[in-house]
Backbone as JSON, one array per atom type, in Angstrom:
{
  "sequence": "XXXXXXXXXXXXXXXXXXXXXXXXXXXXXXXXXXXXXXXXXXXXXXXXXXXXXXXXXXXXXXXXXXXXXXXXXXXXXXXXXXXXXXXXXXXXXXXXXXXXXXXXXXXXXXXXXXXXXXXXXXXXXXXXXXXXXXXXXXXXXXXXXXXXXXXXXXXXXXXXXXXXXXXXXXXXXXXXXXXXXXXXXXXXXXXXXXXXXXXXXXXXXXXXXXXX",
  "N": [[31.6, 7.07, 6.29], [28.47, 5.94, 6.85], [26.12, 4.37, 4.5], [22.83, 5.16, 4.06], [19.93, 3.2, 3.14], [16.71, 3.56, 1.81], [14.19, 1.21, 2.32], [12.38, -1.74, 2.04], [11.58, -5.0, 3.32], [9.5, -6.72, 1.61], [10.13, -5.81, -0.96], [11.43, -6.25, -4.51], [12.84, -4.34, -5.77], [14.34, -2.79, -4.14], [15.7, -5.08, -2.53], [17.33, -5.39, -5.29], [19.31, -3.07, -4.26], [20.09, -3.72, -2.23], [21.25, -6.07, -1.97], [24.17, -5.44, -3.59], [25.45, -3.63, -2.23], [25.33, -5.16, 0.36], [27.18, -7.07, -0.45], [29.35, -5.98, -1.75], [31.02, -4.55, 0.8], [30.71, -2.47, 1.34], [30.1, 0.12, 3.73], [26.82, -0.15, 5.37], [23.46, 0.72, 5.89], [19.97, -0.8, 6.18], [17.07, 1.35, 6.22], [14.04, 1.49, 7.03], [10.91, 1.77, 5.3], [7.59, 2.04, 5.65], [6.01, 0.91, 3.77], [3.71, -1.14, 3.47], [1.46, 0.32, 5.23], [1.13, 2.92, 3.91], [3.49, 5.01, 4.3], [5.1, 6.28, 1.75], [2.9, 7.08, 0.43], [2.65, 9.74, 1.27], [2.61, 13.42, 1.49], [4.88, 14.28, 3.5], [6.94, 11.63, 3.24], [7.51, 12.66, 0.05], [8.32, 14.67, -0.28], [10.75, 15.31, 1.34], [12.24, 12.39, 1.08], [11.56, 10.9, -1.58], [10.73, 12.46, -4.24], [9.44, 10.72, -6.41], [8.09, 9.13, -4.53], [8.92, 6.41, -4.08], [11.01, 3.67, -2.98], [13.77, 1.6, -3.74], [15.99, 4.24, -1.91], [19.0, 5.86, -2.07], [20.86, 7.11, 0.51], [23.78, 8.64, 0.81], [26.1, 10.58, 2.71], [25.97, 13.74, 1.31], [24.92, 12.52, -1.54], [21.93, 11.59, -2.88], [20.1, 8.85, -4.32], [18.01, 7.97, -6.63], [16.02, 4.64, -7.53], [16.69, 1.56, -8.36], [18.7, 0.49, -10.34], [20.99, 3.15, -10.88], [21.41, 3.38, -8.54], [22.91, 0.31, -7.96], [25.09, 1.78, -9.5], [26.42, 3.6, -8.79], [27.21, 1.9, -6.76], [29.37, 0.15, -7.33], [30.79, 2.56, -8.14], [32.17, 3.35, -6.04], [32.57, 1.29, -5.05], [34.04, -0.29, -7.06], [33.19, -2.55, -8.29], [31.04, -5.47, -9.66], [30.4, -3.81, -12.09], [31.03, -4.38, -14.49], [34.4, -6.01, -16.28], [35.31, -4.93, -18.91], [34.98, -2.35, -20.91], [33.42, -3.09, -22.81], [32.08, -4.92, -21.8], [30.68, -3.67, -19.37], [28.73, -1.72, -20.88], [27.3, -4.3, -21.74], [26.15, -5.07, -19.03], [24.41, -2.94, -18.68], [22.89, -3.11, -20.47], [21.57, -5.55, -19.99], [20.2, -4.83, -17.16], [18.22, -2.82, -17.69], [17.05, -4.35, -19.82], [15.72, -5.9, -17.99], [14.64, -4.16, -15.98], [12.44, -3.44, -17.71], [11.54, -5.59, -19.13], [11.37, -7.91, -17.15], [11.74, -7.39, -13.77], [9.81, -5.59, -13.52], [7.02, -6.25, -14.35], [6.88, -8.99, -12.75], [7.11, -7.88, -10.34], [4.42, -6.3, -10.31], [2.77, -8.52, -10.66], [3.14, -9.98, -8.66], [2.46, -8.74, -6.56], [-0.27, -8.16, -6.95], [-1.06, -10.82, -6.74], [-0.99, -11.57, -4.35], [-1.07, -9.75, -2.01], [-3.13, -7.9, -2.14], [-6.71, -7.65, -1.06], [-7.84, -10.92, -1.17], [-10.2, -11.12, -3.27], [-9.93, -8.31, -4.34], [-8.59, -9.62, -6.45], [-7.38, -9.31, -9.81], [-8.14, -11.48, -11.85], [-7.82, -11.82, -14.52], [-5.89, -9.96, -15.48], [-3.73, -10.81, -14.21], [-2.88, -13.33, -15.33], [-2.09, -12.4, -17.78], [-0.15, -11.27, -17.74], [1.67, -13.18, -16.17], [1.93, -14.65, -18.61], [3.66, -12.62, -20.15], [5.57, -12.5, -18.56], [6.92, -15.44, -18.62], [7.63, -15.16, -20.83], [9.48, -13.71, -20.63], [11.51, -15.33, -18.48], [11.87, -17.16, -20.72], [13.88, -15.93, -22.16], [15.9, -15.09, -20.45], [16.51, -17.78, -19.62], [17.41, -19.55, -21.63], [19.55, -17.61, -22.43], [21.14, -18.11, -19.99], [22.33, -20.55, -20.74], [25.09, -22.4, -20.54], [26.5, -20.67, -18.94], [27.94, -19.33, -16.18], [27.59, -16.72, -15.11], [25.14, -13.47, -15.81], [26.62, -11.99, -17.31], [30.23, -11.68, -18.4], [32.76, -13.09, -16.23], [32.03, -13.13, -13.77], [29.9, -12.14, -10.57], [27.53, -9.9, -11.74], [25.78, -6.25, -11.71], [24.04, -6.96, -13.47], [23.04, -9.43, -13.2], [21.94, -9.2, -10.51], [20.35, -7.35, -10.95], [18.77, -8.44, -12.22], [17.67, -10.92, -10.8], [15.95, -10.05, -8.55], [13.38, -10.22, -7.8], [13.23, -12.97, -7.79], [13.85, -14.77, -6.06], [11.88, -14.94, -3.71], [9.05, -15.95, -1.79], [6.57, -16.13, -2.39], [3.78, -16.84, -4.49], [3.89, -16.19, -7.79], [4.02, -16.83, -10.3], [6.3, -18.19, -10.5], [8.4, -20.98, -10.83], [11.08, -21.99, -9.78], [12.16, -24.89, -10.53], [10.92, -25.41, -12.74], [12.64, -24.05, -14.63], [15.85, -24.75, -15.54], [18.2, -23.73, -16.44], [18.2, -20.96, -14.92], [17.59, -22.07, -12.15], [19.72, -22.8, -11.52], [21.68, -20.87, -12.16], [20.67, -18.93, -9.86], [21.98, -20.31, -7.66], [24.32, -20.19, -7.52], [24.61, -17.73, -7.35], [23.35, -17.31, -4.62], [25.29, -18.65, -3.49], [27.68, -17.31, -3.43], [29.32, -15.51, -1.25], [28.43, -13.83, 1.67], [26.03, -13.56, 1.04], [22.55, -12.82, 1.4], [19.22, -13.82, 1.92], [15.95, -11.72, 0.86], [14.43, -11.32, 2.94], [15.49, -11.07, 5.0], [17.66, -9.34, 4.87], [16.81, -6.73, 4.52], [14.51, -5.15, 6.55], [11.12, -5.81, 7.09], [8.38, -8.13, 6.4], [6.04, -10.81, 4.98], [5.21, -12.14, 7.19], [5.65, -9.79, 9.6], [3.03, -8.74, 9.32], [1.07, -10.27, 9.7]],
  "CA": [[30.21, 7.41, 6.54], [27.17, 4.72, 6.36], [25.22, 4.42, 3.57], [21.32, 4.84, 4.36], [19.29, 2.77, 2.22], [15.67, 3.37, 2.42], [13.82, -0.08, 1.91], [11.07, -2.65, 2.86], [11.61, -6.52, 2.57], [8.7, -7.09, 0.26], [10.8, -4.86, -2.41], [12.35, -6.69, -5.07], [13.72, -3.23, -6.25], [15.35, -1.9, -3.1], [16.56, -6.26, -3.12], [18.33, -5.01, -6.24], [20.32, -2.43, -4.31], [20.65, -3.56, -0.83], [22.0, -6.98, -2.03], [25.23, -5.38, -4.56], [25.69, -2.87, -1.08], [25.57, -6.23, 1.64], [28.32, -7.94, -1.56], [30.68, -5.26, -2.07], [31.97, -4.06, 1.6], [30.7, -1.16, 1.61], [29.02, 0.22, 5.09], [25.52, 0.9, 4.72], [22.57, 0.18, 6.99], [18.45, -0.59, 5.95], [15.86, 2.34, 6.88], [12.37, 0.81, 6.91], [9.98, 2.52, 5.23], [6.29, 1.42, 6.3], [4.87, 1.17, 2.34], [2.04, -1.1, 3.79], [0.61, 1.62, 6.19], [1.0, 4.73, 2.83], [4.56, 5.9, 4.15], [5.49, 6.36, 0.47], [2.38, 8.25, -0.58], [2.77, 11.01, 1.84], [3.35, 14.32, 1.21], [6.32, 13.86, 4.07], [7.81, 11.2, 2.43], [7.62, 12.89, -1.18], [9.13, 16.79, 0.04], [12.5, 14.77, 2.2], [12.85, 11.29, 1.07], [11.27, 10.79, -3.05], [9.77, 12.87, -5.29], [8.73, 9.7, -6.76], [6.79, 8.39, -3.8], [9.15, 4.92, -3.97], [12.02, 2.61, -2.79], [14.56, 2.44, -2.58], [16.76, 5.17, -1.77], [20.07, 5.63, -1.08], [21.32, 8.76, 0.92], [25.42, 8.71, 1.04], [26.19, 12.2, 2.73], [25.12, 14.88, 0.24], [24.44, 12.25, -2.31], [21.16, 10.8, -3.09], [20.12, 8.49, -5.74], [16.9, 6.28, -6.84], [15.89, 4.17, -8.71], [17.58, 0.57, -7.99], [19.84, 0.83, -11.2], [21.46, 4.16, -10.45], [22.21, 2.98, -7.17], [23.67, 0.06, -8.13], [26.24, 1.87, -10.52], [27.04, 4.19, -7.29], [27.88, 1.19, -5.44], [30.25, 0.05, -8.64], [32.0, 3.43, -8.71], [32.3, 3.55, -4.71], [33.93, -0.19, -4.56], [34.95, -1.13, -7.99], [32.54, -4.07, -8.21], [29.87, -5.38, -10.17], [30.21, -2.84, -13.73], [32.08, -5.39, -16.23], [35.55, -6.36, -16.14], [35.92, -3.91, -19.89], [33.91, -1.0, -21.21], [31.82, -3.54, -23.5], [31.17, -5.65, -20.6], [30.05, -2.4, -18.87], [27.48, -1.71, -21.41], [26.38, -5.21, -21.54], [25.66, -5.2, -17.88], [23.41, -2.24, -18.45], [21.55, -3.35, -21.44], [20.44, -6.49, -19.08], [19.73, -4.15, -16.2], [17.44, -1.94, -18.64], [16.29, -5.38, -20.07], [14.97, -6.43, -16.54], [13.52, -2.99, -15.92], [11.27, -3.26, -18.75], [10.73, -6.95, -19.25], [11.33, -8.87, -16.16], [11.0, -7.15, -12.88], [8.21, -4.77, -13.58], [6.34, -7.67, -14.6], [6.89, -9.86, -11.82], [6.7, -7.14, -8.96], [3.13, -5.78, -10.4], [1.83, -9.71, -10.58], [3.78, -10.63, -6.96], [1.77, -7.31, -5.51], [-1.67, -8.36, -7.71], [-1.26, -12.2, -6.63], [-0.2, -11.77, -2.72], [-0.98, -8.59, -1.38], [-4.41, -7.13, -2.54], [-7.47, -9.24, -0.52], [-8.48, -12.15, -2.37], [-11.52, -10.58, -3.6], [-9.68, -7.96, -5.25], [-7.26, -9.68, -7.17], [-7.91, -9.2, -11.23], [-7.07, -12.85, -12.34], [-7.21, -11.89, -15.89], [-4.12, -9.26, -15.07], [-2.5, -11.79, -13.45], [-2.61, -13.95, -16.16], [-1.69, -11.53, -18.54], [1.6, -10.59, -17.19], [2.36, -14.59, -15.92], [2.23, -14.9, -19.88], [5.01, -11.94, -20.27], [6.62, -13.29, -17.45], [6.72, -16.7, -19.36], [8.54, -14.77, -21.69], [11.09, -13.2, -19.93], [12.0, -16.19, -17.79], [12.46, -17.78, -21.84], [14.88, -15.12, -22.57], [17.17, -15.28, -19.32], [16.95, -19.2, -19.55], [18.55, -19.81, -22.76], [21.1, -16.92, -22.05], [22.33, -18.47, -19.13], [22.94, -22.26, -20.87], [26.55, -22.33, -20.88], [27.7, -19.64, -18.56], [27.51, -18.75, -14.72], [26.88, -15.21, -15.07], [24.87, -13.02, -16.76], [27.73, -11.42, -18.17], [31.6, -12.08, -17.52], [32.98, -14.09, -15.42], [31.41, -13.16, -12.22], [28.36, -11.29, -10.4], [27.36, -8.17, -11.88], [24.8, -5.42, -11.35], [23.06, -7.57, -14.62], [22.59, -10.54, -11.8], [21.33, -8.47, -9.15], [18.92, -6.8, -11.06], [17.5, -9.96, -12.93], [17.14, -11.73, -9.72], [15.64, -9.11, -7.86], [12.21, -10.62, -7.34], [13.16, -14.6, -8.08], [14.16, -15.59, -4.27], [11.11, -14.72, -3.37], [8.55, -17.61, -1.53], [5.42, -15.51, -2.86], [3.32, -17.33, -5.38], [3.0, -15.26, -9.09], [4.0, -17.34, -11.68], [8.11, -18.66, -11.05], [8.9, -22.28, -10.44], [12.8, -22.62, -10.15], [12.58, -26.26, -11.04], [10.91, -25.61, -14.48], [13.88, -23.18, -14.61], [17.22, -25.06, -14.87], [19.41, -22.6, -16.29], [17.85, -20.0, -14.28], [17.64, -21.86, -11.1], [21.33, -23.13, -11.63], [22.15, -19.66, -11.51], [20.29, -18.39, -8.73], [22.04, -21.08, -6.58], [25.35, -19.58, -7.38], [24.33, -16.03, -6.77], [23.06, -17.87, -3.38], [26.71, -19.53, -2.89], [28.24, -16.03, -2.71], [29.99, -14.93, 0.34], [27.5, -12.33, 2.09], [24.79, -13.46, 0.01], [21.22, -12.75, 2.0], [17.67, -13.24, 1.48], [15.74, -10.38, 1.15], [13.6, -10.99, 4.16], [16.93, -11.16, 6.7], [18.4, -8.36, 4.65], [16.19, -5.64, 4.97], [13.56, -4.97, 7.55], [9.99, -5.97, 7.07], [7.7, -9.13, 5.3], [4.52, -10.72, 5.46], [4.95, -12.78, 8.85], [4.99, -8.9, 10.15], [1.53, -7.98, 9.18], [-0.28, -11.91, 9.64]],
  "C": [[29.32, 6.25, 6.12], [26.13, 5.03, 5.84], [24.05, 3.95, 3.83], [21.14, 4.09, 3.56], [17.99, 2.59, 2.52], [14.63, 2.34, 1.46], [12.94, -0.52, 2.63], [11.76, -4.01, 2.15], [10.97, -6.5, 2.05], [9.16, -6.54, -0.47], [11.61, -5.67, -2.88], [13.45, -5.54, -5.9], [14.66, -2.58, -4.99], [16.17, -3.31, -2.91], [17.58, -5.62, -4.02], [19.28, -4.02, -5.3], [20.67, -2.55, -3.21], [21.95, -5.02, -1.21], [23.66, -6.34, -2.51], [26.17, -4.39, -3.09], [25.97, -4.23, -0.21], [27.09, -6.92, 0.71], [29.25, -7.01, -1.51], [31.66, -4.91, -1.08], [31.52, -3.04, 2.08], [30.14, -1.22, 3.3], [27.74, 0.96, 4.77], [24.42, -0.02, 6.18], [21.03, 0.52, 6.31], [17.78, 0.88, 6.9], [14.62, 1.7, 6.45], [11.35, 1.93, 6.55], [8.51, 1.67, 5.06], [5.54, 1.52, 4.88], [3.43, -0.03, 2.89], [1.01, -0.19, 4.03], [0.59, 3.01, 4.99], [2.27, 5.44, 3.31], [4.7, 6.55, 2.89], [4.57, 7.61, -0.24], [2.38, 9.47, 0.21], [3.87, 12.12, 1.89], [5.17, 14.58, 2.05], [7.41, 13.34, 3.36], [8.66, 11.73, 1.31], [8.76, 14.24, -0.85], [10.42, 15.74, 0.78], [12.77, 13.47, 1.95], [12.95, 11.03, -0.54], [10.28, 11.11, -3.61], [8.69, 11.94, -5.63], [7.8, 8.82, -5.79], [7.28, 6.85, -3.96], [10.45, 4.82, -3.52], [11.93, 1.83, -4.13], [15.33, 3.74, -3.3], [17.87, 5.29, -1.16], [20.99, 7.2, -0.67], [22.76, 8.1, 1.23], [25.53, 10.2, 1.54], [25.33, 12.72, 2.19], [24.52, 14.02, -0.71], [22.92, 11.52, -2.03], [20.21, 10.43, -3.99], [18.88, 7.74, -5.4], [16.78, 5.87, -7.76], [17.12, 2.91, -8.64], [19.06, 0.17, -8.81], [21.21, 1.87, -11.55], [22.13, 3.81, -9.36], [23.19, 1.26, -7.34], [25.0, 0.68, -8.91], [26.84, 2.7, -9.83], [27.52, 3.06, -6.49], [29.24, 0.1, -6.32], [31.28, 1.48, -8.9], [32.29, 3.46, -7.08], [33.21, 2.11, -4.57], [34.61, -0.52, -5.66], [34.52, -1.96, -8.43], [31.78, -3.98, -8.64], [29.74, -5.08, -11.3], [30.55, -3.89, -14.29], [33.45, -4.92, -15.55], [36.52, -4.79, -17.66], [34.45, -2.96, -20.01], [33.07, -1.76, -22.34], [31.43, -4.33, -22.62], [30.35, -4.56, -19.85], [28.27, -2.42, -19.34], [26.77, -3.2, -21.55], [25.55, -5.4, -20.45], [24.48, -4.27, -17.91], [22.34, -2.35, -19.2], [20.74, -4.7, -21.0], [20.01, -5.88, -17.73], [18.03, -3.67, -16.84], [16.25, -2.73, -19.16], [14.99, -5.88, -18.97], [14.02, -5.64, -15.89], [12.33, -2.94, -16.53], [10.39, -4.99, -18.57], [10.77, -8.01, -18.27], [10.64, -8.45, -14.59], [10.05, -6.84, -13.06], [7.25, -5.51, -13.85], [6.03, -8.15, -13.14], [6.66, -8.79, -10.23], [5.23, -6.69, -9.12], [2.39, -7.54, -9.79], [2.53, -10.5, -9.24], [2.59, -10.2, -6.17], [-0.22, -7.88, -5.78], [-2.15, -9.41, -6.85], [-1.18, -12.65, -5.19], [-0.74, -11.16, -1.59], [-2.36, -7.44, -1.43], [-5.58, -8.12, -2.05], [-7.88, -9.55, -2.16], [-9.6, -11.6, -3.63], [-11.14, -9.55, -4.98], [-8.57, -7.95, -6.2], [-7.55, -10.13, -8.63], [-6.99, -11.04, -11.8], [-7.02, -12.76, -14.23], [-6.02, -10.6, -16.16], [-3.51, -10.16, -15.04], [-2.21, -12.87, -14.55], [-2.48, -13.56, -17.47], [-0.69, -11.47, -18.4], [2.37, -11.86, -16.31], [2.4, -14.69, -17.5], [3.86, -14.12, -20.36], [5.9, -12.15, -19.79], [7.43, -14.47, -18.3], [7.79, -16.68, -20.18], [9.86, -14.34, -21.83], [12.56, -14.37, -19.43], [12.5, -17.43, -19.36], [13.91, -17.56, -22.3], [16.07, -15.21, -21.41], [17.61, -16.83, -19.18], [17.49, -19.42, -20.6], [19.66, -18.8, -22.86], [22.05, -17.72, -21.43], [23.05, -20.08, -19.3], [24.26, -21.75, -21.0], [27.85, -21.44, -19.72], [26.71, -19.31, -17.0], [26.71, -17.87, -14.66], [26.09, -14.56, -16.45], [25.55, -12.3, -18.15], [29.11, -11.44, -17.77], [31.74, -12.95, -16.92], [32.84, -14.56, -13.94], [30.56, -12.16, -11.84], [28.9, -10.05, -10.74], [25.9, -7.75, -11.48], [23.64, -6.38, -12.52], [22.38, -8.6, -13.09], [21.7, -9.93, -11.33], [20.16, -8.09, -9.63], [18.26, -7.69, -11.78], [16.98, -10.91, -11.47], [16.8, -11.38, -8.58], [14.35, -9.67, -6.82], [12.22, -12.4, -7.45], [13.88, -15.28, -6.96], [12.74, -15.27, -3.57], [9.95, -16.04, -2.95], [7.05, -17.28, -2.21], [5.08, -16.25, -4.44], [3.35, -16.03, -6.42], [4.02, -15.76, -10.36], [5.48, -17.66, -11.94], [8.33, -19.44, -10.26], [10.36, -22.38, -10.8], [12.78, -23.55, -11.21], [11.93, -26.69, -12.34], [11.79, -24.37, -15.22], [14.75, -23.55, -14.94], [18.23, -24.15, -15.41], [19.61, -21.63, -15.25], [18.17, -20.51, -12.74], [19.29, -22.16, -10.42], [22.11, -21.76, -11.15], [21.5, -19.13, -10.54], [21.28, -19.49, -7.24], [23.85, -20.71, -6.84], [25.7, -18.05, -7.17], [23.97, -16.55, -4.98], [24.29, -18.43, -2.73], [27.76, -18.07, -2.4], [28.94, -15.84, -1.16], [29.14, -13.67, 0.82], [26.11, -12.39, 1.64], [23.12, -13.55, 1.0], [19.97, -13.28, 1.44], [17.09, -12.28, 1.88], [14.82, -10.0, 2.43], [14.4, -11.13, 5.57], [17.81, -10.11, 6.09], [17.78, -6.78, 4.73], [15.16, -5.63, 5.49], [12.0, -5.09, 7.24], [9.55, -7.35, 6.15], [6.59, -9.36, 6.08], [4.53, -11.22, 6.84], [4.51, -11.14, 9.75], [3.6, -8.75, 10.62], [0.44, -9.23, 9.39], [-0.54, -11.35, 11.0]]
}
């Protein structure tokens, strides 16, 4: 059976779960949901697709999961791939998932959305430079991790990867220069060497060229 996944290219969170789905084998196929136009906030959406009013989502049969972390660890018990190699690699993978939840994406998707996507006019530049500071911080913490070692954890891509580099392929100005990066962009260019490996605007359905 083929695994829905309901997504928009501008999402660095439905990124997180279409990429570990396009990597593993599985069969799955994008659903476009129109979050420019308010798909998301309508009551429609909310009663048959997410309570929560977001992407992504992934309908398997009867199952269906959100929340880009969840769904990766469904697409880890469905292929085998991705969790850790042992049961403390496991939990490491999830305490940099968790990490990224709190202190990296959410960050960087609010000040992508702030810095890109809201007219000019109303874009709060002391937000934005609020949360390029936290950013600042994050991108400290994943760059001295990764001196020494490919992956975030183990010896090859995990769900940690995926969800740290959710929003950092992205061409959208808000505050992340690879090339004052080099651990970071070192690793992004071996998450990029992958076999299957996409960008998120040829992997799931929609970006800005659409809407210009």
């Amino acid at each position: 059976m083929t695994i829905d996944l309901y997504c928009f290219g501008e999402s660095g969170n439905a990124y997180k779960a279409a990429l570990p789905l396009e990597l593993s084998g599985l069969d799955w196929r994008p659903v476009k949901v129109d979050f420019f136009n308010g798909e998301t906030r309508t009551p429609e959406y909310r009663a048959a697709v997410n309570e929560m009013g977001e992407v992504p989502v992934m309908v398997d049969g009867d199952t269906r999961l959100t929340q880009s972390g969840v769904i990766q660890m469904y697409v880890t018990e469905k292929s085998g791939r991705f969790g850790g190699a042992t049961p403390e690699e496991a939990r490491e993978v999830m305490r940099w998932v968790f990490w990224d939840n709190h202190k990296l994406s959410s960050q960087a998707g609010m000040t992508r959305f702030l810095n890109n996507f809201l007219p000019e006019e109303k874009r709060p530049q002391d937000v934005i430079a609020f949360t390029q500071g936290r950013l600042k911080a994050a991108y400290q913490v994943l760059d001295a991790h990764l001196a020494g070692r490919d992956w975030i954890v183990g010896d090859g891509p995990t769900n940690a990867d995926f969800s740290c580099c959710g929003y950092l392929f992205y061409p959208e100005p808000f505050g992340f220069e690879r090339a004052e990066w080099p651990e970071i962009d070192r690793w992004l260019r071996g998450i990029e060497a992958l076999p299957g490996w996409t960008h998120p605007y040829e992997l799931m359905p929609g970006s800005p060229a659409d809407r210009a």
